[in-house]
PQR file of N, CA, C, O and H, with PARSE charges and radii, in Angstrom:
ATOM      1  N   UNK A   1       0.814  -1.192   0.000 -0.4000 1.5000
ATOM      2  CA  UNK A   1       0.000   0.000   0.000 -0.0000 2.0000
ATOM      3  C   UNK A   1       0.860   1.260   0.000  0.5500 1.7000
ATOM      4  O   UNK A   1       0.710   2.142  -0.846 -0.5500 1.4000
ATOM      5  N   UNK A   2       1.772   1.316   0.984 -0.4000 1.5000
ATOM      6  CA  UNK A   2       2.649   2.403   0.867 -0.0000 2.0000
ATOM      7  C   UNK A   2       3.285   2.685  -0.586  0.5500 1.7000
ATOM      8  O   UNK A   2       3.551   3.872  -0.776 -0.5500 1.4000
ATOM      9  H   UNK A   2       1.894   0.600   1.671  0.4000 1.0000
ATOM     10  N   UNK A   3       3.584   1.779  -1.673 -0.4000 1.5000
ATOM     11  CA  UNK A   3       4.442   1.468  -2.754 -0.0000 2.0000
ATOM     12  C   UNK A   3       3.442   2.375  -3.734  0.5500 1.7000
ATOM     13  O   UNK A   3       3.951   3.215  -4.476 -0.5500 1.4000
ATOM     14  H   UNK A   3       3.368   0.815  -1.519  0.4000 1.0000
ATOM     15  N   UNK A   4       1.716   2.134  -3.704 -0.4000 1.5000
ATOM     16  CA  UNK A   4       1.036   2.556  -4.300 -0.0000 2.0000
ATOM     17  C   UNK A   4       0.948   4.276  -3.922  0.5500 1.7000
ATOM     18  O   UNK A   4       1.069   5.115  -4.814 -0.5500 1.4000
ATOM     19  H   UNK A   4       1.302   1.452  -3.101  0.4000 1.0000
ATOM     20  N   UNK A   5       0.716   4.657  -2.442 -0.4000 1.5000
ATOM     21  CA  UNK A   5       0.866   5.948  -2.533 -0.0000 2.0000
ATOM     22  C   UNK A   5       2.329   6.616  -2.623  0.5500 1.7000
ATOM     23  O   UNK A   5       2.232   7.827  -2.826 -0.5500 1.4000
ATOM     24  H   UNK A   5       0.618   3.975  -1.718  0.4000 1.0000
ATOM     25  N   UNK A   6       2.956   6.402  -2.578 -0.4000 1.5000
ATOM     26  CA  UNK A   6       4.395   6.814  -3.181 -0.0000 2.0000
ATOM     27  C   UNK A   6       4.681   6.961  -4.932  0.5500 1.7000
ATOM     28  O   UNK A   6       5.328   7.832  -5.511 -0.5500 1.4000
ATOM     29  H   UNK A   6       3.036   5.419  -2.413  0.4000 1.0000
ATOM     30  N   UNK A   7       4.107   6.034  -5.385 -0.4000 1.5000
ATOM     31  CA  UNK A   7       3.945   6.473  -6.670 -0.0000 2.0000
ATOM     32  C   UNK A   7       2.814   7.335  -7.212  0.5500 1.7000
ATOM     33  O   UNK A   7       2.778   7.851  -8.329 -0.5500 1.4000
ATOM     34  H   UNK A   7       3.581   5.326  -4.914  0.4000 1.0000
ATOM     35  N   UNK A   8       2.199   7.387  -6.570 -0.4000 1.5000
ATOM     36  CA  UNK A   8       0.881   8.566  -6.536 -0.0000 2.0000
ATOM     37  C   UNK A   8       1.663   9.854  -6.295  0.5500 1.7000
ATOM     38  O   UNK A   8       1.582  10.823  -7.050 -0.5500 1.4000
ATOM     39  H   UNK A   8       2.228   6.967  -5.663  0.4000 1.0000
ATOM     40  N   UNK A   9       2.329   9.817  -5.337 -0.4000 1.5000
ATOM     41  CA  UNK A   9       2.578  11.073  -4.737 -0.0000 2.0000
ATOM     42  C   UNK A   9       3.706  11.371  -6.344  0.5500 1.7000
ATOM     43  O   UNK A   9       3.475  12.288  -7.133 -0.5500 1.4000
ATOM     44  H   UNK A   9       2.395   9.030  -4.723  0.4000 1.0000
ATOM     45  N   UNK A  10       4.884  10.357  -6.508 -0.4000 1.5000
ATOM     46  CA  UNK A  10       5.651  10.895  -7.625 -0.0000 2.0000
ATOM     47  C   UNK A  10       4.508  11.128  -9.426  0.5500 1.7000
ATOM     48  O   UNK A  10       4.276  11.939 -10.323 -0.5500 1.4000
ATOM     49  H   UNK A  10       5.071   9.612  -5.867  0.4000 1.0000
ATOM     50  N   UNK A  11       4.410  10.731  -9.289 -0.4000 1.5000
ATOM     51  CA  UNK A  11       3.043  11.021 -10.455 -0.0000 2.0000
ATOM     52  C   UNK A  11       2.547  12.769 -10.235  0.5500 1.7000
ATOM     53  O   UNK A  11       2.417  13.776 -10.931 -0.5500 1.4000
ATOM     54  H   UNK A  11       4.599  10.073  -8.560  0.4000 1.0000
ATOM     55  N   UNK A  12       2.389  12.358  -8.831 -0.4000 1.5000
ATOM     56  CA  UNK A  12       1.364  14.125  -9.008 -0.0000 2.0000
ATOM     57  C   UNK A  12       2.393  14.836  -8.672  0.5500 1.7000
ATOM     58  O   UNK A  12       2.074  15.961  -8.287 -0.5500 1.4000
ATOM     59  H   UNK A  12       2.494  11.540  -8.266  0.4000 1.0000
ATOM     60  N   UNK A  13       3.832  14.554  -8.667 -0.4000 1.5000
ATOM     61  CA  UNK A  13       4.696  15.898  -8.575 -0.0000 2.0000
ATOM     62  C   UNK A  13       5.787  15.536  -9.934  0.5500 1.7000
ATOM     63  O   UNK A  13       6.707  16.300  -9.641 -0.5500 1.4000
ATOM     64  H   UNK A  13       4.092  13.640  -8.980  0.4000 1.0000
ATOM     65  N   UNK A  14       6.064  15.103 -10.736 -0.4000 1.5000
ATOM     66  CA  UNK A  14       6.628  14.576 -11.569 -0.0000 2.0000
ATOM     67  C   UNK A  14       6.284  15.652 -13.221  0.5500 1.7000
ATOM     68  O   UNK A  14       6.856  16.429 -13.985 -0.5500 1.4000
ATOM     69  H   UNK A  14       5.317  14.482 -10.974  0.4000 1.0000
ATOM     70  N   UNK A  15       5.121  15.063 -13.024 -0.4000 1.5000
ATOM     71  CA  UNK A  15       3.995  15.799 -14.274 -0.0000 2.0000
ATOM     72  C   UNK A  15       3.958  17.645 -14.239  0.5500 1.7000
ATOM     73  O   UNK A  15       4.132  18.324 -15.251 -0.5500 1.4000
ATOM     74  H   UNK A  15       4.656  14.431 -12.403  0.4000 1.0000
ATOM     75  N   UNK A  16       3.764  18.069 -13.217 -0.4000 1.5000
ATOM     76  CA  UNK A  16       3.396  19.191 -13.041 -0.0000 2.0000
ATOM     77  C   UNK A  16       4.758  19.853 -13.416  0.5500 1.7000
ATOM     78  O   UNK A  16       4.919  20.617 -14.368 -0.5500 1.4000
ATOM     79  H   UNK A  16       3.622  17.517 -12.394  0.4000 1.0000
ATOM     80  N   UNK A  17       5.881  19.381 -12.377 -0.4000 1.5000
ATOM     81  CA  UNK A  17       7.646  19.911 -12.669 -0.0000 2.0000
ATOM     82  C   UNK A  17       8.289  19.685 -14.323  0.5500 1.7000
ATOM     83  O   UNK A  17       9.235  20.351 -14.743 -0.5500 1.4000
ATOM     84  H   UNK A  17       5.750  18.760 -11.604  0.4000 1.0000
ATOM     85  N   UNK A  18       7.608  18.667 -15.102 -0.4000 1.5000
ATOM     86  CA  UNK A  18       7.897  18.577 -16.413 -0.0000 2.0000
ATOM     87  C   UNK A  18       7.563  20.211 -17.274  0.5500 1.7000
ATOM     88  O   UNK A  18       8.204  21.064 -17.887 -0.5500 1.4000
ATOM     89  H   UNK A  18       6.839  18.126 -14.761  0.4000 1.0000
ATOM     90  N   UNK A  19       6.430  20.001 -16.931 -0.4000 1.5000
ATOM     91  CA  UNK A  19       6.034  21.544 -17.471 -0.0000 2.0000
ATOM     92  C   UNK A  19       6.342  23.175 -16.688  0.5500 1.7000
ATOM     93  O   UNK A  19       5.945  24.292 -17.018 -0.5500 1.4000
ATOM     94  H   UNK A  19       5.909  19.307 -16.434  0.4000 1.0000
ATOM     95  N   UNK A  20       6.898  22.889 -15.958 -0.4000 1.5000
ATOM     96  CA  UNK A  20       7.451  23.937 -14.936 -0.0000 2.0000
ATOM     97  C   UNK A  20       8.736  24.213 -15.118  0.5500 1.7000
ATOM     98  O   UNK A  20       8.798  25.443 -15.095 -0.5500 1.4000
ATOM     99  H   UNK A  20       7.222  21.981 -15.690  0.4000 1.0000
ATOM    100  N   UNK A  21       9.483  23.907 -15.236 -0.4000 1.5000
ATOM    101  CA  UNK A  21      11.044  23.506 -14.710 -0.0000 2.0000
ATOM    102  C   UNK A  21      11.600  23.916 -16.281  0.5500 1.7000
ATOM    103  O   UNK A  21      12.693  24.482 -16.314 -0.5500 1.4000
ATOM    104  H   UNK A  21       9.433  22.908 -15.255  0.4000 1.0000
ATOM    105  N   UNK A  22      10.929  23.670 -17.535 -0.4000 1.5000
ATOM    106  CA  UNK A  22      11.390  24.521 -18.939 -0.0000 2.0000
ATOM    107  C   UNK A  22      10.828  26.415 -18.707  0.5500 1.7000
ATOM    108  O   UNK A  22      11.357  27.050 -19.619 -0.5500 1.4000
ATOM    109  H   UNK A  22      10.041  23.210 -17.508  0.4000 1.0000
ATOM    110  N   UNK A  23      10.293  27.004 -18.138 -0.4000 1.5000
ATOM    111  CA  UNK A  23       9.777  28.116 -17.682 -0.0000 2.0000
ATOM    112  C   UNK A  23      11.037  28.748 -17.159  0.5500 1.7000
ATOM    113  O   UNK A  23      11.509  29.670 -17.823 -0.5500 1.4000
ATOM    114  H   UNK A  23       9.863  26.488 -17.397  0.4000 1.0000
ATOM    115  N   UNK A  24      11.764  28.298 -15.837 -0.4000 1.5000
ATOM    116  CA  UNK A  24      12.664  28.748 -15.308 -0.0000 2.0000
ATOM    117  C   UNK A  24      14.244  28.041 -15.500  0.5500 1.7000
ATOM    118  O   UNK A  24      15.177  27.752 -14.751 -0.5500 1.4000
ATOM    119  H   UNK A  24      11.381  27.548 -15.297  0.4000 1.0000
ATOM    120  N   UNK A  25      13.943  27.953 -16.968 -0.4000 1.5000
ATOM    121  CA  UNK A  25      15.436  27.859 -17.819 -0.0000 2.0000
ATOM    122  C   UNK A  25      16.359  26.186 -17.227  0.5500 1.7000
ATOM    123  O   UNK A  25      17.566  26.112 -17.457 -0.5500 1.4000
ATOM    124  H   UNK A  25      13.184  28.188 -17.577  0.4000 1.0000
ATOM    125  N   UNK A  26      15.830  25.307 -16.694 -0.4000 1.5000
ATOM    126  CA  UNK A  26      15.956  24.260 -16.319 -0.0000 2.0000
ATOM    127  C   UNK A  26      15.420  23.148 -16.986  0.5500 1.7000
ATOM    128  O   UNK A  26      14.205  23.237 -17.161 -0.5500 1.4000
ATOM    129  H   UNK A  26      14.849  25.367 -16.507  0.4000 1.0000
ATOM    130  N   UNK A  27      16.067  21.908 -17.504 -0.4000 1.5000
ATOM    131  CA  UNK A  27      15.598  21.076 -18.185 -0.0000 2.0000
ATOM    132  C   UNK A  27      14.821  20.058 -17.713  0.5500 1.7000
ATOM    133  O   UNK A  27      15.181  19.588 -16.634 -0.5500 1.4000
ATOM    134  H   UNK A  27      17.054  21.836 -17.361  0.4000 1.0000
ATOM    135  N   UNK A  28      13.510  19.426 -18.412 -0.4000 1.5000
ATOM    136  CA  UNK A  28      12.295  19.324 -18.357 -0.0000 2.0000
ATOM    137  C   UNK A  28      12.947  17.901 -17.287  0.5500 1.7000
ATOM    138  O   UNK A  28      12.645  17.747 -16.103 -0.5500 1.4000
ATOM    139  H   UNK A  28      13.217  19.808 -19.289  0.4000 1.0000
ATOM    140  N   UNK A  29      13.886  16.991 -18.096 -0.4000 1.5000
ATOM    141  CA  UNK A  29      14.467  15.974 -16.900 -0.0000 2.0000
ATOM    142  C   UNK A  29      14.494  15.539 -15.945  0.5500 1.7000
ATOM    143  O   UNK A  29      14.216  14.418 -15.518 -0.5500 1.4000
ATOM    144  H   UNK A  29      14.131  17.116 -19.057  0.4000 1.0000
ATOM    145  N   UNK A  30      15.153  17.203 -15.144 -0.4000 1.5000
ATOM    146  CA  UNK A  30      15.291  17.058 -13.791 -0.0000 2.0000
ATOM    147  C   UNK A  30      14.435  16.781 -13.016  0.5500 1.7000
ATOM    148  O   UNK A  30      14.721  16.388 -11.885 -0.5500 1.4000
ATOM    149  H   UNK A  30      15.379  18.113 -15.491  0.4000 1.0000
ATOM    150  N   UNK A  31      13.056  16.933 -13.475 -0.4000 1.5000
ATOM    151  CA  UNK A  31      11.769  16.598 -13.027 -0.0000 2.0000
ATOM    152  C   UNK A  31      11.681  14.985 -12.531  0.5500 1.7000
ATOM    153  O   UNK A  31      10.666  14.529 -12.005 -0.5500 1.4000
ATOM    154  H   UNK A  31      12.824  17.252 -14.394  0.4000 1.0000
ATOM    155  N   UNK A  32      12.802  14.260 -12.761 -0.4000 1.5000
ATOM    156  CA  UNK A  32      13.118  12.738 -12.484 -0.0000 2.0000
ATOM    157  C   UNK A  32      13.539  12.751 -11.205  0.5500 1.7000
ATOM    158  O   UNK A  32      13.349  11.796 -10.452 -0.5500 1.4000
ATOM    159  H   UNK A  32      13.627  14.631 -13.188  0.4000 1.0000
ATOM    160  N   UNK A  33      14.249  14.019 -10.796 -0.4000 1.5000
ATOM    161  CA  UNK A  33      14.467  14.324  -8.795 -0.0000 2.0000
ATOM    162  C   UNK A  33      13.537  14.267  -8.244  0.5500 1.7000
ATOM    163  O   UNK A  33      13.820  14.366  -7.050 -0.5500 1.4000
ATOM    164  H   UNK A  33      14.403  14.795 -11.407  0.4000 1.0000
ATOM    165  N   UNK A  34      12.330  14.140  -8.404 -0.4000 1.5000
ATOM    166  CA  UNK A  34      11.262  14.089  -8.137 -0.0000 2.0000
ATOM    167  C   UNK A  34      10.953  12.685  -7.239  0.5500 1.7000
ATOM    168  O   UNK A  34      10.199  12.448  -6.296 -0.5500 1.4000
ATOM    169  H   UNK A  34      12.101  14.059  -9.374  0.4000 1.0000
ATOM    170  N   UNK A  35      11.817  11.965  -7.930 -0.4000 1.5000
ATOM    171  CA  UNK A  35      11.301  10.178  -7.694 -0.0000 2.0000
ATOM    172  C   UNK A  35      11.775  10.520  -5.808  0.5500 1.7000
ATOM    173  O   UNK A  35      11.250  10.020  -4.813 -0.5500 1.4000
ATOM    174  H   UNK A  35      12.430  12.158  -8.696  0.4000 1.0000
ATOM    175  N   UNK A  36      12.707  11.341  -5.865 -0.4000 1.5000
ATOM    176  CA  UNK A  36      13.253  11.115  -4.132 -0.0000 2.0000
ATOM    177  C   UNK A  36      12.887  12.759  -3.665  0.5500 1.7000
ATOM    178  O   UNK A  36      12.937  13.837  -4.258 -0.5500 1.4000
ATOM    179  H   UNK A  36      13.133  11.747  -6.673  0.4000 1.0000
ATOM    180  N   UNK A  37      12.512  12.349  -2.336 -0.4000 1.5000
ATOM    181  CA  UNK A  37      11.246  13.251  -1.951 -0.0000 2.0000
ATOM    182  C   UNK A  37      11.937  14.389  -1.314  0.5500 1.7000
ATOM    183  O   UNK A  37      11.258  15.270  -0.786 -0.5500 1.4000
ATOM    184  H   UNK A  37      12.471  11.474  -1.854  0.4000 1.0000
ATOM    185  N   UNK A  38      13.135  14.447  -1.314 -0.4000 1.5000
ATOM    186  CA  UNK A  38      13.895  15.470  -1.217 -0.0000 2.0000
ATOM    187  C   UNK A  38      14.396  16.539  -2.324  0.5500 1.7000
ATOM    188  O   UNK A  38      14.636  17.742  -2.219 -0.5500 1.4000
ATOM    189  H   UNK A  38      13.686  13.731  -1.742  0.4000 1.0000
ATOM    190  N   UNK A  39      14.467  15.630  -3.452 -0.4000 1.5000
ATOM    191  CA  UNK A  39      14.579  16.401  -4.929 -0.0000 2.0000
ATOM    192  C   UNK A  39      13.443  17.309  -5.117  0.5500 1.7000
ATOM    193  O   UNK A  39      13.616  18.263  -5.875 -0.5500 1.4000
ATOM    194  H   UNK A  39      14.272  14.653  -3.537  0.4000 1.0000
ATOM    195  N   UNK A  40      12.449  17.177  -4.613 -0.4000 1.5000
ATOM    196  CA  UNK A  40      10.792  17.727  -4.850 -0.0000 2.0000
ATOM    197  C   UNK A  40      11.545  19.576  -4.322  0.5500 1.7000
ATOM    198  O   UNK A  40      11.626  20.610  -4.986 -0.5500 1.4000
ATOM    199  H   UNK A  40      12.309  16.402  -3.997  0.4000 1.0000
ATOM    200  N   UNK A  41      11.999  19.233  -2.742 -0.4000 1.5000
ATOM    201  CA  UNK A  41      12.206  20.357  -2.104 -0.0000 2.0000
ATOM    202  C   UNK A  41      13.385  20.933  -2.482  0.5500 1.7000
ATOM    203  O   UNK A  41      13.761  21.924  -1.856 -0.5500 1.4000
ATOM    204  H   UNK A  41      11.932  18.393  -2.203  0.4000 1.0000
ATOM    205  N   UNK A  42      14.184  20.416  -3.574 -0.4000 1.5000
ATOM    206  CA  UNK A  42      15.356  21.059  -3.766 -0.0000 2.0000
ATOM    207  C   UNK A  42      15.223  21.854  -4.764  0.5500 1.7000
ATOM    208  O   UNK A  42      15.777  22.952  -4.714 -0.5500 1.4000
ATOM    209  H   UNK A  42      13.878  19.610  -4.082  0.4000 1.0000
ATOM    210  N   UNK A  43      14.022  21.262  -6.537 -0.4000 1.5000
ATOM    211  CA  UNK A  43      14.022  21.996  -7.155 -0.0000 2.0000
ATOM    212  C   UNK A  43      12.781  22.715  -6.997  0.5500 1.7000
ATOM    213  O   UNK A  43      12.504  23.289  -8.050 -0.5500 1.4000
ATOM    214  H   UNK A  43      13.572  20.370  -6.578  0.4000 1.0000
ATOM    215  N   UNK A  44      11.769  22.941  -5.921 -0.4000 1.5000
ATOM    216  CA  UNK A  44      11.338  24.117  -5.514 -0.0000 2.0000
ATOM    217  C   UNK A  44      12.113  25.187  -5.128  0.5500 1.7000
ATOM    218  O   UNK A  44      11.910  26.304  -5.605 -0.5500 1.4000
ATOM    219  H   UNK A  44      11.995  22.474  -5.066  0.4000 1.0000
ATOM    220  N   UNK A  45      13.180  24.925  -4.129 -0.4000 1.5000
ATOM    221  CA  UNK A  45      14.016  25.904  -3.777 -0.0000 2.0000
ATOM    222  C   UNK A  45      14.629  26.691  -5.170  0.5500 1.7000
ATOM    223  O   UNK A  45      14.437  27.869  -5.471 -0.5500 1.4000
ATOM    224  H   UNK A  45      13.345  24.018  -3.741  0.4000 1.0000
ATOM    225  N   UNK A  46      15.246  25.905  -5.755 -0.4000 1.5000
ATOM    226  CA  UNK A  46      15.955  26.565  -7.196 -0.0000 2.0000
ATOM    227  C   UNK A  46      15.033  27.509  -8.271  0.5500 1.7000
ATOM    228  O   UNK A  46      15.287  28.349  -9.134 -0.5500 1.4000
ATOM    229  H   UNK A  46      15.402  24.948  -5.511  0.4000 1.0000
ATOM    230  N   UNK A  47      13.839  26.888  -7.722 -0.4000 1.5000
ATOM    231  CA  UNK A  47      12.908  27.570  -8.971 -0.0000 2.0000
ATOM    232  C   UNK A  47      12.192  29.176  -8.219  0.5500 1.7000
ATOM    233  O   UNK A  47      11.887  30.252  -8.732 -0.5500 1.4000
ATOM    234  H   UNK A  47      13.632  26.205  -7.021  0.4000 1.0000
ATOM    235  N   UNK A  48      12.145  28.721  -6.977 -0.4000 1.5000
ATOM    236  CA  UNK A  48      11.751  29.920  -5.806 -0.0000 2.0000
ATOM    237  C   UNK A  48      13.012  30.998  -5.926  0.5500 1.7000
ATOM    238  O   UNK A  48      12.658  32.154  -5.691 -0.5500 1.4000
ATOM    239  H   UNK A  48      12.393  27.847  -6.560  0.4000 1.0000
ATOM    240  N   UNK A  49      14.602  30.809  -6.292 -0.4000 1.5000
ATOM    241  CA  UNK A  49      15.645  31.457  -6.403 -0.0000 2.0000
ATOM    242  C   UNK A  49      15.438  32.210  -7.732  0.5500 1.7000
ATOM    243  O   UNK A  49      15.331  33.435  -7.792 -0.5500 1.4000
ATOM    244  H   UNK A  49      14.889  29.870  -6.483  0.4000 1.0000
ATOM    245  N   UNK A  50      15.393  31.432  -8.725 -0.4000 1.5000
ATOM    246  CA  UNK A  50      15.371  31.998 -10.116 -0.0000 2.0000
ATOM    247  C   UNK A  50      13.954  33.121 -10.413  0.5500 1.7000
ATOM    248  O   UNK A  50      13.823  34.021 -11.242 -0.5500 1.4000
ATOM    249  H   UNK A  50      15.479  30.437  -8.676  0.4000 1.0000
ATOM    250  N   UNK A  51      13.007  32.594  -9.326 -0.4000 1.5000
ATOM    251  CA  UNK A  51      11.749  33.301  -9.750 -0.0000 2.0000
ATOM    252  C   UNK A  51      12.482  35.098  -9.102  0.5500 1.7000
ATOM    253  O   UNK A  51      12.332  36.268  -9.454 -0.5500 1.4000
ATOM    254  H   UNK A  51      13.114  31.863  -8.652  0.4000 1.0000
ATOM    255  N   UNK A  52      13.248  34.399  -8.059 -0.4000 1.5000
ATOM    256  CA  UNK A  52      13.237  36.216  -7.069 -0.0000 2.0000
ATOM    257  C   UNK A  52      14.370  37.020  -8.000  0.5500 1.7000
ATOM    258  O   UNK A  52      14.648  38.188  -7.728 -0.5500 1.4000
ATOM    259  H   UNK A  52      13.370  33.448  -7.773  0.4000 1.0000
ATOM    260  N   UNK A  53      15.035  36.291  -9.165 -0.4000 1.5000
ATOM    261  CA  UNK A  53      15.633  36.627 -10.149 -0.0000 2.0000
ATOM    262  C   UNK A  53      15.338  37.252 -11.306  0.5500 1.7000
ATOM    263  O   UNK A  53      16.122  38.021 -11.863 -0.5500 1.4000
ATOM    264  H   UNK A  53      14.809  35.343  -9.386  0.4000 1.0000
ATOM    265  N   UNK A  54      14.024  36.919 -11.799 -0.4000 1.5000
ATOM    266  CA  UNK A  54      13.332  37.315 -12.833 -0.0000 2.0000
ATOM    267  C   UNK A  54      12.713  38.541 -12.237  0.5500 1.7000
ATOM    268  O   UNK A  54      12.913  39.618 -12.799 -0.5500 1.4000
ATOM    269  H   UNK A  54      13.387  36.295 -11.347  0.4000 1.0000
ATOM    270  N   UNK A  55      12.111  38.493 -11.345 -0.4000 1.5000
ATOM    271  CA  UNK A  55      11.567  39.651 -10.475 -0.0000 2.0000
ATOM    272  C   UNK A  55      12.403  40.984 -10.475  0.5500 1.7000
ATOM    273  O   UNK A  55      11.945  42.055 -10.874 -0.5500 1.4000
ATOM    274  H   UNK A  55      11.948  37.619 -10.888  0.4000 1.0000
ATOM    275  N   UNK A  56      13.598  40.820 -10.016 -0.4000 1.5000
ATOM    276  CA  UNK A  56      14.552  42.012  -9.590 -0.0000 2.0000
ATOM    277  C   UNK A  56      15.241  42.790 -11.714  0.5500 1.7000
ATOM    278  O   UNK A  56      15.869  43.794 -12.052 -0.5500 1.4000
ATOM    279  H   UNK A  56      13.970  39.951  -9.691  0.4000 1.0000
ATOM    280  N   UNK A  57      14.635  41.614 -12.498 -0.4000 1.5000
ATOM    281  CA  UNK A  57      14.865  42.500 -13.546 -0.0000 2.0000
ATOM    282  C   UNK A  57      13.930  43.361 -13.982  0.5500 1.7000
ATOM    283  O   UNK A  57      14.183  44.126 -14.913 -0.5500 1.4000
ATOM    284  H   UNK A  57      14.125  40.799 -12.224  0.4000 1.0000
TER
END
């Protein structure tokens, strides 16, 4: 059961970062960090950096 929501959970964060992650100049790929649930919070962080980047231009 756990095996099933774990792949649920990478599914519904996987998909969304595919289409996200070409936006803030990062390749669609990396969205495969995803599989480990720490990658989720790392390329939020990177994309939360680049956004306060685009901003200040």
């Amino acid at each position: 059961m756990e095996f099933l929501m774990w792949v649920v959970f990478v599914v519904a964060t996987v998909i969304p970062m595919v289409k996200l992650l070409p936006h803030f100049g990062i390749h669609q790929y990396w969205a495969a960090a995803c599989v480990i649930p720490l990658g989720v919070l790392v390329l939020l962080w990177i994309m939360a950096m680049k956004l306060q980047e685009m901003e200040k231009r």
